[in-house]
PDB file as gemmi writes it, atoms N, CA and C in Angstrom:
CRYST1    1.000    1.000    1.000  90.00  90.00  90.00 P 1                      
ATOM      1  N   UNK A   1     -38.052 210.314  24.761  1.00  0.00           N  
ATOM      2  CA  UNK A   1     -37.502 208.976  24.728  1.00  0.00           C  
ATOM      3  C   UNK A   1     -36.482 208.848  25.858  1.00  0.00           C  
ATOM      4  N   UNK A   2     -36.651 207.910  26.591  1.00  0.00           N  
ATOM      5  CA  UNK A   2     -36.018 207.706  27.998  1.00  0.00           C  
ATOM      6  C   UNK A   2     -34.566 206.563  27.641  1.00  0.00           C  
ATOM      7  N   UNK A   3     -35.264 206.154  26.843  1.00  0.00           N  
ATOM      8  CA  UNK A   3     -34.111 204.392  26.113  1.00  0.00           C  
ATOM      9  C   UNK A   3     -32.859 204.778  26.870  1.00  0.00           C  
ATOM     10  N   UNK A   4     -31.987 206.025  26.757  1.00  0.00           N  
ATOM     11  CA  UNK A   4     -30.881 205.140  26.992  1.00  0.00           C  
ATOM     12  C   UNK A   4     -30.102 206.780  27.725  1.00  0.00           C  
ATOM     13  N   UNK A   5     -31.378 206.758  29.278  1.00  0.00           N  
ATOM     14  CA  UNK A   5     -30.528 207.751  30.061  1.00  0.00           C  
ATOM     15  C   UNK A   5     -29.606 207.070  31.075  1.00  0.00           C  
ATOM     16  N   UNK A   6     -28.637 207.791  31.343  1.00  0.00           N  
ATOM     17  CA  UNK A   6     -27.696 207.345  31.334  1.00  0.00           C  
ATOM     18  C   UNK A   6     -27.786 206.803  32.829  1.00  0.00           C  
ATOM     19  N   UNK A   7     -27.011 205.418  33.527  1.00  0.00           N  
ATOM     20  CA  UNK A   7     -27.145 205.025  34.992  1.00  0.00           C  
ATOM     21  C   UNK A   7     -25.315 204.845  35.280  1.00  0.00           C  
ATOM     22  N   UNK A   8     -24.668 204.929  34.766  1.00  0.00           N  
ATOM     23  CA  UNK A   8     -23.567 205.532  35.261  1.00  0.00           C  
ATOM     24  C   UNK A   8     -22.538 206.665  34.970  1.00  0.00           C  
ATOM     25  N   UNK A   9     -22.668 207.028  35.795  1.00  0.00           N  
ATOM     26  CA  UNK A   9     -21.923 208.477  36.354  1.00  0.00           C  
ATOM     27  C   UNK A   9     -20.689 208.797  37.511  1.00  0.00           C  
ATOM     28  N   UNK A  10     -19.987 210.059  36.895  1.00  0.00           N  
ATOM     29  CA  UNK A  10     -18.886 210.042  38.334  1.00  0.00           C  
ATOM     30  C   UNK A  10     -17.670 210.126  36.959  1.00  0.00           C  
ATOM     31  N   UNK A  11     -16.293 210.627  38.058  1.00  0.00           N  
ATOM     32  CA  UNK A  11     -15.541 210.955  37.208  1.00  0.00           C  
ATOM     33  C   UNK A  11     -14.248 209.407  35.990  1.00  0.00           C  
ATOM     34  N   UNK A  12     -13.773 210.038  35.438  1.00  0.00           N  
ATOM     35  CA  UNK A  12     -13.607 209.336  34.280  1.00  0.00           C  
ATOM     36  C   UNK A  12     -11.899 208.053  35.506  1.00  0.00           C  
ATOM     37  N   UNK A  13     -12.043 206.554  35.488  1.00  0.00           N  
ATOM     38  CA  UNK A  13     -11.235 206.003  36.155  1.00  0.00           C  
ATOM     39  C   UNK A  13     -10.167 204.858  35.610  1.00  0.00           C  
ATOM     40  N   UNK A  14      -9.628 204.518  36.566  1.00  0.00           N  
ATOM     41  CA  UNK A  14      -8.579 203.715  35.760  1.00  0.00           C  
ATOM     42  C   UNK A  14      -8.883 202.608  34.594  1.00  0.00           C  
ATOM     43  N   UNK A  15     -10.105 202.233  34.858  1.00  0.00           N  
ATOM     44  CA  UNK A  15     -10.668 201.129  34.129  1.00  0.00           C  
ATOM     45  C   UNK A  15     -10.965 201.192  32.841  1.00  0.00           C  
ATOM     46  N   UNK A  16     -11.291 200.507  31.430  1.00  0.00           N  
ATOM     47  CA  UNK A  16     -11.416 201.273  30.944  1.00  0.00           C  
ATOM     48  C   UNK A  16     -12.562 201.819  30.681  1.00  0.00           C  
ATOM     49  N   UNK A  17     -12.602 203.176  29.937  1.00  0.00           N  
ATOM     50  CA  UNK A  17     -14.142 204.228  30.355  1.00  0.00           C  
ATOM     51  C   UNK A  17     -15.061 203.385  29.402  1.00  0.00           C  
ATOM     52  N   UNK A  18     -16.626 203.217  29.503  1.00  0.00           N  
ATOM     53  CA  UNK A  18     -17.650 203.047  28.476  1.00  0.00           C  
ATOM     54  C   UNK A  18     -18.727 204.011  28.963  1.00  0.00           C  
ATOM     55  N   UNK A  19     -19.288 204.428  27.941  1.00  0.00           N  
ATOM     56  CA  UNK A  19     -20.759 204.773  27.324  1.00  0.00           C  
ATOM     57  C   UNK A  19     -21.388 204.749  29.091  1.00  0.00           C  
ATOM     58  N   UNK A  20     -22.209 205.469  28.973  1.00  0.00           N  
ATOM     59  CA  UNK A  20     -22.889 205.854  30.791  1.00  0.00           C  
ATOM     60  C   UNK A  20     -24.174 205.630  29.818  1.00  0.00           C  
ATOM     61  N   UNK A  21     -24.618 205.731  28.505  1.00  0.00           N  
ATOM     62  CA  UNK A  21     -25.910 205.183  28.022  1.00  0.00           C  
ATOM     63  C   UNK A  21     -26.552 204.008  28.297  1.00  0.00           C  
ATOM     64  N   UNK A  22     -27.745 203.428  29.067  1.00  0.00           N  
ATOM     65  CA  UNK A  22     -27.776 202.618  29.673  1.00  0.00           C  
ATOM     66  C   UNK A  22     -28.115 201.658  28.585  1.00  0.00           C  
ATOM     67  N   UNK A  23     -27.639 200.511  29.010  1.00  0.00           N  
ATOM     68  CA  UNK A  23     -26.902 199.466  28.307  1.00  0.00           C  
ATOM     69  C   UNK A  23     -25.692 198.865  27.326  1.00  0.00           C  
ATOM     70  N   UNK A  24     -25.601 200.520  27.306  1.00  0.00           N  
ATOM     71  CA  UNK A  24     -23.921 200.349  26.153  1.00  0.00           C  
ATOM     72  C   UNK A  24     -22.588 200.121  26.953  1.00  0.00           C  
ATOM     73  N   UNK A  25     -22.101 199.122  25.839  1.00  0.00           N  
ATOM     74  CA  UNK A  25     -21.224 198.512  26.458  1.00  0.00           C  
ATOM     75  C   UNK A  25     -19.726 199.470  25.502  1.00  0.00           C  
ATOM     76  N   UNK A  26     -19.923 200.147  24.629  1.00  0.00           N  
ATOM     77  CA  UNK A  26     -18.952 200.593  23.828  1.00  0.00           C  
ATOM     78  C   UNK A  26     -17.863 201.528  24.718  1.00  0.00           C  
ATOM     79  N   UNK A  27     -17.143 201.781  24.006  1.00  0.00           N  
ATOM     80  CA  UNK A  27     -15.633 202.534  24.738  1.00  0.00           C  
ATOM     81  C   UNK A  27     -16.339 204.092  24.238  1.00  0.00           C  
ATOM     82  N   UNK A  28     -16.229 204.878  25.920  1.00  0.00           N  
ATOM     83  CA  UNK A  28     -16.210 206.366  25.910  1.00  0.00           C  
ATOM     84  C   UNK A  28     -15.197 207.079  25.280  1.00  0.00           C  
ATOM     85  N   UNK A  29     -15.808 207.795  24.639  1.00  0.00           N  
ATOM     86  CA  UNK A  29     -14.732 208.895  23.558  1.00  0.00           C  
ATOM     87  C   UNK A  29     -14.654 210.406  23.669  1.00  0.00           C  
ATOM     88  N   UNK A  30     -15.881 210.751  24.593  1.00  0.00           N  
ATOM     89  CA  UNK A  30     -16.125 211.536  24.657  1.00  0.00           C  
ATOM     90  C   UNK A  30     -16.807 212.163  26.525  1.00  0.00           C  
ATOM     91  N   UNK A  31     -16.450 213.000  27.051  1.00  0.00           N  
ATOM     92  CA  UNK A  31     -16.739 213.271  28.475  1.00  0.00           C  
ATOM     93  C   UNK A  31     -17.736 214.512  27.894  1.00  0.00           C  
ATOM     94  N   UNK A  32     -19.170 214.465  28.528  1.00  0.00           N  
ATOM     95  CA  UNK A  32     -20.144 215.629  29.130  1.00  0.00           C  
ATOM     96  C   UNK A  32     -19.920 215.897  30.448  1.00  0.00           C  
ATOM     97  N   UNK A  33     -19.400 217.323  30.501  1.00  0.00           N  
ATOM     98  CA  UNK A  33     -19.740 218.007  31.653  1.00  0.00           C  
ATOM     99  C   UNK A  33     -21.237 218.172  31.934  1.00  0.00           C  
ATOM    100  N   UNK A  34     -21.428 218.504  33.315  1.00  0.00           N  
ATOM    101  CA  UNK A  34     -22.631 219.050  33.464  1.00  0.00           C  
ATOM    102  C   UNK A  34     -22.691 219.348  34.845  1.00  0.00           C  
ATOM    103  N   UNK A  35     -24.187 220.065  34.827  1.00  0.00           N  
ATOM    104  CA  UNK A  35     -24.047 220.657  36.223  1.00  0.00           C  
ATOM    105  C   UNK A  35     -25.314 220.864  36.550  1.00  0.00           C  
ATOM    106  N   UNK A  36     -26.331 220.642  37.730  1.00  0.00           N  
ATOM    107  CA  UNK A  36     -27.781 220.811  37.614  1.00  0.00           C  
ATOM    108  C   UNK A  36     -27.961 221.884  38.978  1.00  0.00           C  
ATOM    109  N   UNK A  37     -28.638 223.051  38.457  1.00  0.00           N  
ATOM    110  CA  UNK A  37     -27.996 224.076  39.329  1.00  0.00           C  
ATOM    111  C   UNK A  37     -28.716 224.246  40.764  1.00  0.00           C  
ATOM    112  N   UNK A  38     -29.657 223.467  40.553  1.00  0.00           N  
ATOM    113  CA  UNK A  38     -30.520 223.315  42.016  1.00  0.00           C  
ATOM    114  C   UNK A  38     -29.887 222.744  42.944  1.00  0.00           C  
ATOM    115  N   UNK A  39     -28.662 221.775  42.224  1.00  0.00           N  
ATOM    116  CA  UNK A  39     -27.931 220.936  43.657  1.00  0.00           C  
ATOM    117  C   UNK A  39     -26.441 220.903  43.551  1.00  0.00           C  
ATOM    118  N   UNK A  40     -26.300 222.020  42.693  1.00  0.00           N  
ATOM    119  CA  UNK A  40     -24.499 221.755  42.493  1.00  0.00           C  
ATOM    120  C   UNK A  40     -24.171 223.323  42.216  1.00  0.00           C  
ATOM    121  N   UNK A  41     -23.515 223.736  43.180  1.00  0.00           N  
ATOM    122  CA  UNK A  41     -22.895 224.916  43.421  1.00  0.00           C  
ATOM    123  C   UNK A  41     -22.029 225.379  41.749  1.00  0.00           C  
ATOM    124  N   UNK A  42     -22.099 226.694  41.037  1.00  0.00           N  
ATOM    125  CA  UNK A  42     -21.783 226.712  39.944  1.00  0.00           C  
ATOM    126  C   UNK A  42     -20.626 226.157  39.101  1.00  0.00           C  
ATOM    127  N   UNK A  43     -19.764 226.431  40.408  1.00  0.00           N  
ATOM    128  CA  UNK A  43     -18.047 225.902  39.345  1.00  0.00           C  
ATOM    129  C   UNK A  43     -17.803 224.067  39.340  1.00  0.00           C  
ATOM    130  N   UNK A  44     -19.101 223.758  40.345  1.00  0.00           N  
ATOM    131  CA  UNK A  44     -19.398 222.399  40.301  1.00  0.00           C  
ATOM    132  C   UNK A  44     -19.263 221.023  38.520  1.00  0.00           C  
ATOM    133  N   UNK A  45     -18.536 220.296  38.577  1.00  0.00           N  
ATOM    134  CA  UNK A  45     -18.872 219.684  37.120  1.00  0.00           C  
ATOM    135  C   UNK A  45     -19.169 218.246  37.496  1.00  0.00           C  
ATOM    136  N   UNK A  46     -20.356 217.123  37.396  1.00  0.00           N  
ATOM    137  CA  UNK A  46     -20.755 215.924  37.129  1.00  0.00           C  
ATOM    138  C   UNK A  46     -19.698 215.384  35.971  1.00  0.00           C  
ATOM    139  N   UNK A  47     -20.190 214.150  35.659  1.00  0.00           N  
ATOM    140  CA  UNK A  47     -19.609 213.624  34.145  1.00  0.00           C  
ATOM    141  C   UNK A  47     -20.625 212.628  33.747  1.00  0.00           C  
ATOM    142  N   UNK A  48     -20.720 212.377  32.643  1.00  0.00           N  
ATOM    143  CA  UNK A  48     -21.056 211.230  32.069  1.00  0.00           C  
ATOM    144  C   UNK A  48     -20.291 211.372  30.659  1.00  0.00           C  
ATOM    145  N   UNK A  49     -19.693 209.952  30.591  1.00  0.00           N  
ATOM    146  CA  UNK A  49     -19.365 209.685  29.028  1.00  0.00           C  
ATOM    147  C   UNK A  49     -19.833 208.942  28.045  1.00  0.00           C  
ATOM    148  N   UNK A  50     -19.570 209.175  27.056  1.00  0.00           N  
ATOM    149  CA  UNK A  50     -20.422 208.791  25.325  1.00  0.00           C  
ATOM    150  C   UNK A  50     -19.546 208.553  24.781  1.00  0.00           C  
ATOM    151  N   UNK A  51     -19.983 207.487  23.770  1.00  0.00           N  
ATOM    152  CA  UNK A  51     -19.711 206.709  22.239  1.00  0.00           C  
ATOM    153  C   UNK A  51     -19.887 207.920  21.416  1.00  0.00           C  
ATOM    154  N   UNK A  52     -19.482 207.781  20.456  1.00  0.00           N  
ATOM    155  CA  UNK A  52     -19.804 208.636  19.606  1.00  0.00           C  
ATOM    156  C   UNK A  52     -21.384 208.345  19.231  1.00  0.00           C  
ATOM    157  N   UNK A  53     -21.964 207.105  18.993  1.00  0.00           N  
ATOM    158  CA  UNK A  53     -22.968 206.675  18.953  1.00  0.00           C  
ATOM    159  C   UNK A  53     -24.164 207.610  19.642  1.00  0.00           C  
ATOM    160  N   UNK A  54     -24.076 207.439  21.184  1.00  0.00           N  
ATOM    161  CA  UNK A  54     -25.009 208.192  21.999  1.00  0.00           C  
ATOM    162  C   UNK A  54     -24.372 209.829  22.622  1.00  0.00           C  
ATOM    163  N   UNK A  55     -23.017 210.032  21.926  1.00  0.00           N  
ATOM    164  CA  UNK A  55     -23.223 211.499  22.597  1.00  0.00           C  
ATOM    165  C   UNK A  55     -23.811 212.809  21.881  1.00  0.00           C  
ATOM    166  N   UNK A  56     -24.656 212.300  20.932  1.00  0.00           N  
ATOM    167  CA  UNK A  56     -25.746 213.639  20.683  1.00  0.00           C  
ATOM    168  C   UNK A  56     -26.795 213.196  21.737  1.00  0.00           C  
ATOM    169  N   UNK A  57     -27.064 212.140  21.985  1.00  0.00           N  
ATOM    170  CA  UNK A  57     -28.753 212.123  22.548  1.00  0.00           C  
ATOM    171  C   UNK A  57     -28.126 212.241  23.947  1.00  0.00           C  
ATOM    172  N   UNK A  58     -27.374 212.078  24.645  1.00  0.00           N  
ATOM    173  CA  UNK A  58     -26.608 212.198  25.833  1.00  0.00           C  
ATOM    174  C   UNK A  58     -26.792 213.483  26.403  1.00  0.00           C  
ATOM    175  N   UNK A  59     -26.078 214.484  25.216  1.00  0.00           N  
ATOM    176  CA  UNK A  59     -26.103 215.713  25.150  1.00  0.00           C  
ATOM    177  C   UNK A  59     -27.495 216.365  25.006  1.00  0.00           C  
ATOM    178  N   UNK A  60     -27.960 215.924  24.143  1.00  0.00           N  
ATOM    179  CA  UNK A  60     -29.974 216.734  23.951  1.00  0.00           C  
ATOM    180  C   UNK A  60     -30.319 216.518  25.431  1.00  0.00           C  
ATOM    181  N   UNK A  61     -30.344 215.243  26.236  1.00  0.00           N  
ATOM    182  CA  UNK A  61     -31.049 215.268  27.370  1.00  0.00           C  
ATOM    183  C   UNK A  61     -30.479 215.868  28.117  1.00  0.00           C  
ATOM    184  N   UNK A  62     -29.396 216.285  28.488  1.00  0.00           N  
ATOM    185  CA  UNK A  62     -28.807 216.864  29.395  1.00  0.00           C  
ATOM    186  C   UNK A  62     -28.776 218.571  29.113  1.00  0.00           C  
ATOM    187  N   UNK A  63     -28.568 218.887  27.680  1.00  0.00           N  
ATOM    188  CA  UNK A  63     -29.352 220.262  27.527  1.00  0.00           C  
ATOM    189  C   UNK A  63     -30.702 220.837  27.640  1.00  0.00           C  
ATOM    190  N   UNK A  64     -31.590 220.201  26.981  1.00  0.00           N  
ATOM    191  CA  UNK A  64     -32.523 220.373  27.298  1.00  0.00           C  
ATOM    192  C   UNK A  64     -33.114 221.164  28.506  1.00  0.00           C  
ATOM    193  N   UNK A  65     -32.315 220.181  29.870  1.00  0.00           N  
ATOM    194  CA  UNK A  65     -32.708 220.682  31.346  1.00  0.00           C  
ATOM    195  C   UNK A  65     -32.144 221.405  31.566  1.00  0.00           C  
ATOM    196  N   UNK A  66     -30.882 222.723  31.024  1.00  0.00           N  
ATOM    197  CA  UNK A  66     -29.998 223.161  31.275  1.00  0.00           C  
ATOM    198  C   UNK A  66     -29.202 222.968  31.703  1.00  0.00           C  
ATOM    199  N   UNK A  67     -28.712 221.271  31.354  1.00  0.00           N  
ATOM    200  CA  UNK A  67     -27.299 220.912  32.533  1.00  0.00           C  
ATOM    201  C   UNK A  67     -26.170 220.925  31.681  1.00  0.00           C  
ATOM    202  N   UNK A  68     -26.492 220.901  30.594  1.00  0.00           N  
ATOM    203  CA  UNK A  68     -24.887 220.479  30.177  1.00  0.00           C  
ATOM    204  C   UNK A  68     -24.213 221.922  29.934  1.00  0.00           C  
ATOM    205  N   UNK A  69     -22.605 221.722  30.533  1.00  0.00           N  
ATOM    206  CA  UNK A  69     -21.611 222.999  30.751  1.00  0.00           C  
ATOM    207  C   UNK A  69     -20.650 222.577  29.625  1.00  0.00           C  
ATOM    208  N   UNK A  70     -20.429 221.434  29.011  1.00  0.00           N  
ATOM    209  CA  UNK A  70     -19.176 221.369  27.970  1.00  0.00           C  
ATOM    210  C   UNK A  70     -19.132 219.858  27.542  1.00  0.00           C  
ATOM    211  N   UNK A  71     -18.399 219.693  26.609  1.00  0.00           N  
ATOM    212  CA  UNK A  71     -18.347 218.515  25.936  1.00  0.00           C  
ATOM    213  C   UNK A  71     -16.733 218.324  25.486  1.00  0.00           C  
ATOM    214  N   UNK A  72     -16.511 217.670  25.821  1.00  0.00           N  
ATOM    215  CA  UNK A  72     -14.834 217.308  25.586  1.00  0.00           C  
ATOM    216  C   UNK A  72     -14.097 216.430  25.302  1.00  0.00           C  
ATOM    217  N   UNK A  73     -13.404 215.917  24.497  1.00  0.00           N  
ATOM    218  CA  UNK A  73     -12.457 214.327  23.837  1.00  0.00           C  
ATOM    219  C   UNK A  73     -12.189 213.950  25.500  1.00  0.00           C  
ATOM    220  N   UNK A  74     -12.196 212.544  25.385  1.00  0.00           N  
ATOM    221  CA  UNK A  74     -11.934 211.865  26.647  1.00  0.00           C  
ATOM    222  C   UNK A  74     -10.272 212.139  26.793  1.00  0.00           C  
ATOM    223  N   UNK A  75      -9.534 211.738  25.651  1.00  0.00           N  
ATOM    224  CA  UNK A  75      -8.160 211.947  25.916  1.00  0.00           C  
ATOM    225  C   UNK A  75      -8.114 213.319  25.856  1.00  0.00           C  
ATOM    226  N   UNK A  76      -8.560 214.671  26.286  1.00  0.00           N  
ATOM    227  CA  UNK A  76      -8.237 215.883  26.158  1.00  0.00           C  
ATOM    228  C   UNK A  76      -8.323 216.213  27.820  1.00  0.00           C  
ATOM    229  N   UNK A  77     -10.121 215.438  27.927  1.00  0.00           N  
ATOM    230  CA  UNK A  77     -10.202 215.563  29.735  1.00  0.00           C  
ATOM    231  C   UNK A  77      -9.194 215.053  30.568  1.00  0.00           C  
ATOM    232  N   UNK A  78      -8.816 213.293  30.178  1.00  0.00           N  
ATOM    233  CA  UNK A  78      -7.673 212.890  30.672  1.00  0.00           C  
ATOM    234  C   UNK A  78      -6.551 213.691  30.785  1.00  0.00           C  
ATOM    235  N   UNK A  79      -5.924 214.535  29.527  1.00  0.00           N  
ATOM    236  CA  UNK A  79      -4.637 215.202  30.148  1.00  0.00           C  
ATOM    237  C   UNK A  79      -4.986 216.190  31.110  1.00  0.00           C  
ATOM    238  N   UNK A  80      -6.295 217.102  30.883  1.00  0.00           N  
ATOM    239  CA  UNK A  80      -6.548 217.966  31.565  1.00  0.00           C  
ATOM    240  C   UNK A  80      -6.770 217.517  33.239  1.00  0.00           C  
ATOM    241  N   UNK A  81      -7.307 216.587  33.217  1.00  0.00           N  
ATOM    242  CA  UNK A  81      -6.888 216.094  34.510  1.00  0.00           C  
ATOM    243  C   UNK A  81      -5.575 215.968  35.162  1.00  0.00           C  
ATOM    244  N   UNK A  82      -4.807 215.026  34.604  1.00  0.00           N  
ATOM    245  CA  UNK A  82      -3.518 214.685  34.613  1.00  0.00           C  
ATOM    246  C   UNK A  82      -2.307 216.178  35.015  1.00  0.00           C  
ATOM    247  N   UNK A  83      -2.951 217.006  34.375  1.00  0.00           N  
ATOM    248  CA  UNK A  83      -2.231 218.355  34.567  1.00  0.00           C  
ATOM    249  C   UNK A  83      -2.806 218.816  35.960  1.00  0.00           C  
ATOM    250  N   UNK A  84      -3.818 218.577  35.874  1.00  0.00           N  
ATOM    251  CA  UNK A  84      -4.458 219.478  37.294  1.00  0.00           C  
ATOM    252  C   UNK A  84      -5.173 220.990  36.921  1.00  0.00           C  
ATOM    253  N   UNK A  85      -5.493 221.152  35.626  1.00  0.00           N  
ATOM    254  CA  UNK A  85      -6.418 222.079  35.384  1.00  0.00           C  
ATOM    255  C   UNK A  85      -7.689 221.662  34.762  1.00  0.00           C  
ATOM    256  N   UNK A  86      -8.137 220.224  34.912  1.00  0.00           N  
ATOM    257  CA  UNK A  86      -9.393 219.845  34.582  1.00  0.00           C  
ATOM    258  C   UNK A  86     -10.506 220.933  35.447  1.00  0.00           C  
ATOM    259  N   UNK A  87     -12.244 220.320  35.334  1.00  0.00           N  
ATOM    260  CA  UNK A  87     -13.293 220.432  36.644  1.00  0.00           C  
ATOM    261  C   UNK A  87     -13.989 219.392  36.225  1.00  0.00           C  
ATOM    262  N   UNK A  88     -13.287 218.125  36.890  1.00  0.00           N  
ATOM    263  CA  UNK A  88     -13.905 217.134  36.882  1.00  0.00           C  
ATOM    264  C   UNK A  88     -14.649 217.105  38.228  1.00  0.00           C  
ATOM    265  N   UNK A  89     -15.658 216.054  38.028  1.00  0.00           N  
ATOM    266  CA  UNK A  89     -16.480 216.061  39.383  1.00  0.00           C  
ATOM    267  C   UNK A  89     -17.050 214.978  39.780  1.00  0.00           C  
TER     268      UNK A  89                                                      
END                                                                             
């Protein structure tokens, strides 16, 4: 099921975050790391974020292919950013 891969991506910004599930309009709660190893050097991290709604199926598709590296509260990535020990990407 393709329904609702995700068309935006990139790291988490001032605005506020939603759902990278395509067509959701809901507030991100949650940041997937990931990393696809054919084109992203290992310590490399992508993002896409999820609703609580779509971040299991977010997550299945992105495991599946072996991409996903971690899953994390948006306000956890935010501080971790904020500190400067995130790997956002």
């Amino acid at each position: 099921m393709l329904d609702n891969v995700p068309v935006i991506q990139g790291p988490v910004s001032d605005e506020k975050p939603i759902c990278s599930a395509k067509g959701c309009r809901a507030a991100a709660v949650w940041v997937l790391a990931w990393n696809n190893p054919k084109l992203h050097t290992p310590e490399r991290r992508k993002t896409w974020l999820a609703c609580e709604e779509h971040r299991e199926h977010l997550s299945q598709f992105l495991g599946v292919r072996g991409f996903l590296k971690d899953v994390v509260a948006l306000a956890e990535w935010e501080s971790a950013e904020a500190d400067g020990t995130g790997t956002g990407g």
